[in-house]
C-alpha positions in Angstrom: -13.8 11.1 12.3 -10.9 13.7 12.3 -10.6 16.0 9.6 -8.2 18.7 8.5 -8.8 21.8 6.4 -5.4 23.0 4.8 -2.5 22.6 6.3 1.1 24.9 6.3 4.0 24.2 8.2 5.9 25.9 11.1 8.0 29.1 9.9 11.1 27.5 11.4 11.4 24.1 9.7 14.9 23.7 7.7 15.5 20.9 5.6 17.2 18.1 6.9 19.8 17.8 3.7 20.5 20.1 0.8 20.7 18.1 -2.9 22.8 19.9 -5.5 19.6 21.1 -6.6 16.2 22.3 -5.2 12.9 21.8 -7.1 9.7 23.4 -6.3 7.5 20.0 -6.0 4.0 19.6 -7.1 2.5 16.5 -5.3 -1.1 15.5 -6.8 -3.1 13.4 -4.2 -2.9 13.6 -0.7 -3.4 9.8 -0.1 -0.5 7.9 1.6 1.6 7.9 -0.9 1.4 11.4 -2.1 2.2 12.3 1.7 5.4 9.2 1.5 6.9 11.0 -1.5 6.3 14.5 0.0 8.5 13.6 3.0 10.8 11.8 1.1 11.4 15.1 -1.1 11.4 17.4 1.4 13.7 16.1 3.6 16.0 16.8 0.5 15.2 19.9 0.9 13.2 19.8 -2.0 9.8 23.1 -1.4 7.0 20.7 -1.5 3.1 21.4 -2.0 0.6 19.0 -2.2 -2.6 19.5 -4.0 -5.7 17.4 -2.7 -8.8 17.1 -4.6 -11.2 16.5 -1.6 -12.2 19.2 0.4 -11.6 17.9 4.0 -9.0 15.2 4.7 -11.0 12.9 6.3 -9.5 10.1 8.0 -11.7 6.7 6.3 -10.6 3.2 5.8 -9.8 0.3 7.0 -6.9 -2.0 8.5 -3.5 -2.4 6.3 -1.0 -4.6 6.8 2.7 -2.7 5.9 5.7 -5.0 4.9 9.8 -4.4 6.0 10.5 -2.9 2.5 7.8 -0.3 3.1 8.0 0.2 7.0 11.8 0.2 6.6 11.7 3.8 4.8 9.5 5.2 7.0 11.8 4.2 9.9 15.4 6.1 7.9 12.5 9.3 7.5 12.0 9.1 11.3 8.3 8.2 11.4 9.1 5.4 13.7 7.9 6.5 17.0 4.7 7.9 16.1 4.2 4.9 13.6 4.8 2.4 15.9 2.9 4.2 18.4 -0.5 3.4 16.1 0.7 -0.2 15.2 0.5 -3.1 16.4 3.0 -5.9 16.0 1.7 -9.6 15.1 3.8 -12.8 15.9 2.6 -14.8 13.1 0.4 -15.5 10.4 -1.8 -18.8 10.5 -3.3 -19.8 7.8 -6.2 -22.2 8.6 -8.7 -24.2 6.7 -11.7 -22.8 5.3 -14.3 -25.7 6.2 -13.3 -26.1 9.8 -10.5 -24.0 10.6 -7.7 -26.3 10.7 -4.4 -25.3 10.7 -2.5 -25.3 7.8 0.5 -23.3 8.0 2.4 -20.8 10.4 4.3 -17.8 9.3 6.6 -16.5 11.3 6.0 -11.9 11.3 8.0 -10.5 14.5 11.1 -10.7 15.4 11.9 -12.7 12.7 11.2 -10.5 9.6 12.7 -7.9 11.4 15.7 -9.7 11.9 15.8 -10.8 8.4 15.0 -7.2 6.6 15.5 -4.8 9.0 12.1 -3.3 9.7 8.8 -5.1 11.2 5.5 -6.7 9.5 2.9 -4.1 11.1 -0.7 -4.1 11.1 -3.0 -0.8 11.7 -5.6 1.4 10.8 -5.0 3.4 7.7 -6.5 6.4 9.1 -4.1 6.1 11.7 -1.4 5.8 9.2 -2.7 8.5 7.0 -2.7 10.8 10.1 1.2 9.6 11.2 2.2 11.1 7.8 0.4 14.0 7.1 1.8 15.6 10.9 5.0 13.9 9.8 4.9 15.8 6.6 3.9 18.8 7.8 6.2 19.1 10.5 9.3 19.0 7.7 7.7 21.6 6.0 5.2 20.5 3.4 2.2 22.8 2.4 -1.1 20.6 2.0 -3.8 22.5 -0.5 -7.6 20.5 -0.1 -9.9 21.6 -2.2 -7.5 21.4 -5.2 -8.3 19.1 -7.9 -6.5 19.4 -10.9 -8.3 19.7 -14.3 -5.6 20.1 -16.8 -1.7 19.1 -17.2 0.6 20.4 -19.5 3.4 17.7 -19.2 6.1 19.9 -20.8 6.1 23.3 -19.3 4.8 21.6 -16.4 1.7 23.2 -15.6 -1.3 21.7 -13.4 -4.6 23.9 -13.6 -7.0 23.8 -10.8 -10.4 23.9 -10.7 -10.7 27.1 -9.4 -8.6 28.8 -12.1 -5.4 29.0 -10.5 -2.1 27.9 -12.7 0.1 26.4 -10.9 4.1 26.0 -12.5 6.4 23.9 -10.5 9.7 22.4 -11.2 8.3 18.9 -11.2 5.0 17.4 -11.2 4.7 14.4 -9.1 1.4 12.5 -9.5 0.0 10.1 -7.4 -3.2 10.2 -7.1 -4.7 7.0 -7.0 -6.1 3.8 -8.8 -8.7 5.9 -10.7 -5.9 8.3 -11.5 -6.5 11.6 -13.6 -3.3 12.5 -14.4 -2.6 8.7 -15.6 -5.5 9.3 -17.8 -4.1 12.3 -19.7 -0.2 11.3 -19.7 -1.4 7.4 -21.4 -0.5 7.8 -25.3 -3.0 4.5 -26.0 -6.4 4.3 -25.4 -7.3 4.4 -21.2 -9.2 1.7 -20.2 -9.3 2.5 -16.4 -9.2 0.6 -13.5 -9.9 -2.9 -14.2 -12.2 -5.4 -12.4 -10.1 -8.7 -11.2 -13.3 -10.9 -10.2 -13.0 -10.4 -6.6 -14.1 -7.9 -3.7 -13.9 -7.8 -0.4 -16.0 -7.4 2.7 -14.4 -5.4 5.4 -15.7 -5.8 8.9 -14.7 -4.3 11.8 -15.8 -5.8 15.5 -15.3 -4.5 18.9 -12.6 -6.2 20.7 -14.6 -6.2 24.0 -17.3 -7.9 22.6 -15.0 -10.2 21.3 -13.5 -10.9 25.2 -16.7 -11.2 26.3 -17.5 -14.7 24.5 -15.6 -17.5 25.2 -16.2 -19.1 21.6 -14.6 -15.9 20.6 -12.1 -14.6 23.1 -9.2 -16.8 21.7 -9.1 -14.4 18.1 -8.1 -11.4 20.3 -5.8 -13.1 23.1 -3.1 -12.5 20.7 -2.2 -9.9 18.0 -1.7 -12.8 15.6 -3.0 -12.8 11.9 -5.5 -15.4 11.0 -6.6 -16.3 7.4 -9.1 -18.7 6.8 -8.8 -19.8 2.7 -10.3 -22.0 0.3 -13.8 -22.6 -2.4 -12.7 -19.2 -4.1 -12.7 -16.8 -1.0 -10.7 -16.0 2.1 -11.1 -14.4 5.5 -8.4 -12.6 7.1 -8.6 -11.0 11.0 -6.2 -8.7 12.5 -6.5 -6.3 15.4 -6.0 -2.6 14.6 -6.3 0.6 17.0 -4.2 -0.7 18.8 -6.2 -3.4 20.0 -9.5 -1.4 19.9 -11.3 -3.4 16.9 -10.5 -6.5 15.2 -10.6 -6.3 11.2 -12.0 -8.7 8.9 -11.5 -9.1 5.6 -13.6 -11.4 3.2 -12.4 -11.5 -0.1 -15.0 -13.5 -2.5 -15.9 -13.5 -6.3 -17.2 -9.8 -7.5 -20.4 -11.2 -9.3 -22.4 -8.2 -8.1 -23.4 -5.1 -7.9 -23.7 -4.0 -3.8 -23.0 0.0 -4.3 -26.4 0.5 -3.1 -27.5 -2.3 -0.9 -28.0 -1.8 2.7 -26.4 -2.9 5.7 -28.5 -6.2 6.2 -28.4 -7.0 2.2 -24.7 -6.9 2.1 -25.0 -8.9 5.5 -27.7 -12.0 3.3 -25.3 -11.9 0.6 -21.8 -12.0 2.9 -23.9 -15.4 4.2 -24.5 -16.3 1.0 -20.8 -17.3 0.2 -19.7 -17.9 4.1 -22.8 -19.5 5.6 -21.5 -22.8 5.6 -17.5 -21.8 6.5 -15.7 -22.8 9.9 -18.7 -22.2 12.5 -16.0 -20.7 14.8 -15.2 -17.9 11.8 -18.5 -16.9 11.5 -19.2 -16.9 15.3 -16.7 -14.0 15.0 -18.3 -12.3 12.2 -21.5 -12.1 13.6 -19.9 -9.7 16.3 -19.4 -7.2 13.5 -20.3 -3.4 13.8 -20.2 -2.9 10.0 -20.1 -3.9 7.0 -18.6 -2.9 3.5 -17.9 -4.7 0.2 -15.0 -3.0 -2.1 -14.5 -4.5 -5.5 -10.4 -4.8 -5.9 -9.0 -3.2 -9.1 -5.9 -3.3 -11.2 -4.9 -0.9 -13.3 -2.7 -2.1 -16.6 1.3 -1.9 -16.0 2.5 1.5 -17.6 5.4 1.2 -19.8 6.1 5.1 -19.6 6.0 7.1 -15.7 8.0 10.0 -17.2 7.1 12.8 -19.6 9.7 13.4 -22.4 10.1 16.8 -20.9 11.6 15.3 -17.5 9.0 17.1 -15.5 6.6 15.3 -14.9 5.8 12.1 -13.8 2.9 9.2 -12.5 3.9 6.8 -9.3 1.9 4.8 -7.1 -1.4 3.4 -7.4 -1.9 5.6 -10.6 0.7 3.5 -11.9 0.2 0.1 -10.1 -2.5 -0.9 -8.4 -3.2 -4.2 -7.4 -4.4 -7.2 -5.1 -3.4 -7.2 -1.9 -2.1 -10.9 -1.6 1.0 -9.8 -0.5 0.6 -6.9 1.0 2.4 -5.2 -1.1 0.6 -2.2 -2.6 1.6 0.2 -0.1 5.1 -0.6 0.4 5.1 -0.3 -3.5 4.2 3.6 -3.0 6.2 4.0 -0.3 9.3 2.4 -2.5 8.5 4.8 -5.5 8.8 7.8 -3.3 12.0 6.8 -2.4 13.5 6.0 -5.4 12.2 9.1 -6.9 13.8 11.6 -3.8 17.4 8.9 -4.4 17.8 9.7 -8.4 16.4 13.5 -7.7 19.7 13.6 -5.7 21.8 13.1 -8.3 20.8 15.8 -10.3 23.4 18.9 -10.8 20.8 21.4 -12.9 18.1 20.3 -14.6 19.1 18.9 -17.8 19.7 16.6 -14.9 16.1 16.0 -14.4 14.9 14.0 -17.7 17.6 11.1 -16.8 16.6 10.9 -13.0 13.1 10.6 -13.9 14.0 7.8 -16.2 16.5 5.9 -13.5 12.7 5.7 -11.4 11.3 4.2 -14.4 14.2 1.8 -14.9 13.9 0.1 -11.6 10.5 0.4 -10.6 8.6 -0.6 -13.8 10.0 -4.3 -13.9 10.1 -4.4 -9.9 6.5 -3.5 -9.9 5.0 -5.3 -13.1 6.3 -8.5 -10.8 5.1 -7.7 -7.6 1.3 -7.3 -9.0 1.5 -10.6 -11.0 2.9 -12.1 -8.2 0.0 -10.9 -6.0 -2.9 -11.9 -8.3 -1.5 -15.5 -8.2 -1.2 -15.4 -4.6 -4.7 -14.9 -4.8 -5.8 -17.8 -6.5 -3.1 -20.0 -4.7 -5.4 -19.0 -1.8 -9.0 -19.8 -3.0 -8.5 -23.0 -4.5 -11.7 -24.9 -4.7 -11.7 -28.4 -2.9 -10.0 -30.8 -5.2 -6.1 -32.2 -6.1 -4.7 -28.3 -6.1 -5.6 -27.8 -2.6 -4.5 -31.1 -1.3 -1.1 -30.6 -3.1 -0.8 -26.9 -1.8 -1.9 -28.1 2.0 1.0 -31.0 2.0 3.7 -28.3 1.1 2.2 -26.3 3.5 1.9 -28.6 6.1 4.9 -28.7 7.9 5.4 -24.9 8.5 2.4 -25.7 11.4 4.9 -28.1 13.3 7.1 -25.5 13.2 9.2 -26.9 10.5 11.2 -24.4 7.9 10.1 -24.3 4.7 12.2 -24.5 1.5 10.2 -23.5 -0.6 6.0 -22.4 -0.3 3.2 -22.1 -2.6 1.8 -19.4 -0.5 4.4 -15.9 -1.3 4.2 -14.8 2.3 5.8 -18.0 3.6 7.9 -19.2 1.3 11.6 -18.0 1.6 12.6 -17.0 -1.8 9.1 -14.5 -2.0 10.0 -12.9 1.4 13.9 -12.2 0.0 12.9 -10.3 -3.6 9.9 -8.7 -2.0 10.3 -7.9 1.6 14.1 -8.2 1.7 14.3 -5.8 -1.4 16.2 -2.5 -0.8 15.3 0.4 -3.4 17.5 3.0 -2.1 20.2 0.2 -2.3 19.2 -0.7 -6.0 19.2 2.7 -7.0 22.8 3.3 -5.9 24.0 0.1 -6.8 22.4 1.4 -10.5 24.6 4.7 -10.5 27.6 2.9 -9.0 27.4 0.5 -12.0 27.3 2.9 -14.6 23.9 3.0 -16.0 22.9 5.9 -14.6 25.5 9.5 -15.6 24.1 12.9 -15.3 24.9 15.5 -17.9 28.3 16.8 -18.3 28.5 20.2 -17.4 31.6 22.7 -17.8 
């Protein structure tokens, strides 16, 4: 495990592009999206700090799978090479049954999305990601303070105290620190109710690859960097291989009905049997070539109807604003999107009365866009852990003849059906926020 104690940039960085008007930038939350907005505002040439509770940045995780609309703006901020470097490009998705393992549906990934909106469907780790960025973001320039957490916000002036004292007063204060968000907890005029519980967690395996090769029951799941997902009787089981090719990643999702914070290795292990034990024999051939094991309960947090103080200098994006499932693989790309639509209506500004009626063009677009995407997730959830019964014999006959290779016109699961991919993959937010200003609902102040 790599881990990095503050980090300042090189003395000689210049901004890549000068907005009518430079803000000093507080970032809160060095996560992956705190590090997507920083590059996205400093390339503006917007001075950037970011301010990072933990102590180290460690690199943790697991495997995430990024869509186009995410990847795509990573690719215009010149990650590309070191990104793609760490990723690893899957062909398709097969989507298999959960008794026996057969196969229910293909989805095309690469070339085709690619083709279709611009960028690839990658799969890596998300240390690897996190590391891609931070470099990234502290080659342009950005300062990276650990050991930072914020205790107190003054939304107005905008202040952020630290918990060593120090008041810090930028120009704007960007939050984005994460599903169990602070700063969402002390902006939220109702009562906070926190990250809610959605009824299902997940195990997360991860399984050497060469231990994989080495059995010929098992070899096939790593002779290709295909996706496979396993679904039905209220759980699925994804695999994908991640470091680039190193370890193949498995993810079990299955109803949260307890507590495991505390239970060991092997008693995660009894009760991951207790809701697989009887799945395709193949699958759990596979899984029992796991390393480790760990169950994360998935959260969602309820939709904000406000991301912007009333002072226009302050405001909550990502996770801290949207969290949810990860059905559609969406909840990254949803960060990444924010950050970008934040640095597009920063750069409209021309002083900062400017500021207040950028900060609301953000919440314009991206409240609706993300309110949809996290319903749409959850029910891709359930469309995916239907029980045995008339449901799941309807969704498998519309499913059916994507695995002959056949195009679908419409699918019950989001990922394969064509009018999902188009709204959520397909999406452009830089476009939708210029298409916004072009239209007229979007005017900065007048100034003489």
């Amino acid at each position: 495990m790599r881990k990095s104690k503050d980090v300042r940039p090189p003395s000689d960085i210049k901004p890549f592009a000068q907005t009518p008007l430079n803000l000093d930038v507080a970032i809160v939350g060095a996560g992956i999206g705190g590090l997507s907005a920083a590059i996205a505002l400093v390339r503006d040439g917007h001075r950037v700090t970011v301010y990072e509770s933990a102590a180290e940045l460690s690199e943790i995780g697991a495997g995430v799978q990024m869509s186009p609309n995410g990847v795509r703006q990573w690719l215009e901020w010149g990650i590309g090479p070191n990104l793609l470097e760490r990723s690893l490009m899957p062909s398709e998705m097969k989507l298999r049954r959960w008794k026996d393992g057969e196969f229910l549906s293909r989805t095309e990934l690469n070339p085709d999305f690619e083709r279709k909106f611009g960028a690839p469907y990658l799969v890596l780790h998300r240390a690897d990601l996190h590391s891609v960025l931070l470099k990234h973001a502290v080659k342009l320039g950005v300062k990276v303070r650990v050991g930072s957490r914020v205790i107190e916000y003054d939304f107005d002036t905008p202040t952020i105290k630290l918990v060593n004292g120090e008041v810090v007063q930028p120009g704007l204060v960007v939050a984005v620190d994460g599903i169990n968000s602070f700063a969402r907890s002390q902006f939220s005029k109702f009562p906070y109710r926190g990250p809610q519980k959605t009824g299902v967690a997940a195990y997360r395996l991860m399984a050497d690859i060469a231990d994989l090769k080495a059995d010929p029951e098992t070899a096939w799941i790593v002779s290709s960097t295909d996706l496979n997902l396993w679904v039905g009787n209220n759980c699925s089981a994804m695999s994908y291989m991640i470091c680039n090719g190193k370890y193949l990643n498995l993810v079990l999702s299955h109803p949260d009905a307890t507590d495991t914070s505390n239970k060991s290795q092997q008693e995660l292990t009894e009760e991951m049997l207790s809701y697989f034990h009887d799945w395709d024999p193949v699958l759990m051939k596979i899984v029992e070539k796991k390393k480790t094991i760990q169950n994360w309960p998935l959260f969602e947090v309820d939709p904000l109807d406000k991301w912007a103080s009333d002072s226009g200098k302050f405001i909550v994006i990502g996770d801290a604003a949207h969290a949810m499932v990860p059905y559609l693989s969406m909840g990254v790309s949803m960060a990444v999107e924010d950050a970008a639509a934040l640095a597009k209506a920063l750069s409209y500004m021309k002083d900062r009365s400017d500021l207040l009626p950028a900060l609301q063009l953000v919440e314009k677009l991206r409240i609706p866009r993300t309110k949809r995407v996290q319903e749409a997730s959850f029910s891709n959830g359930q469309v995916l852990h239907l029980c045995d019964g008339p449901s799941q014999r309807q969704r498998d006959a519309a499913l059916n003849p994507s695995a002959e290779g056949k195009l679908l016109d419409n699918s019950p699961y989001g990922l394969n059906d064509p009018k999902t991919q188009a709204w959520c993959y397909g999406y452009n937010v830089v476009r939708d926020v210029e298409d916004y200003v072009r239209s007229g609902g979007f005017r900065v102040n007048s100034h003489p």
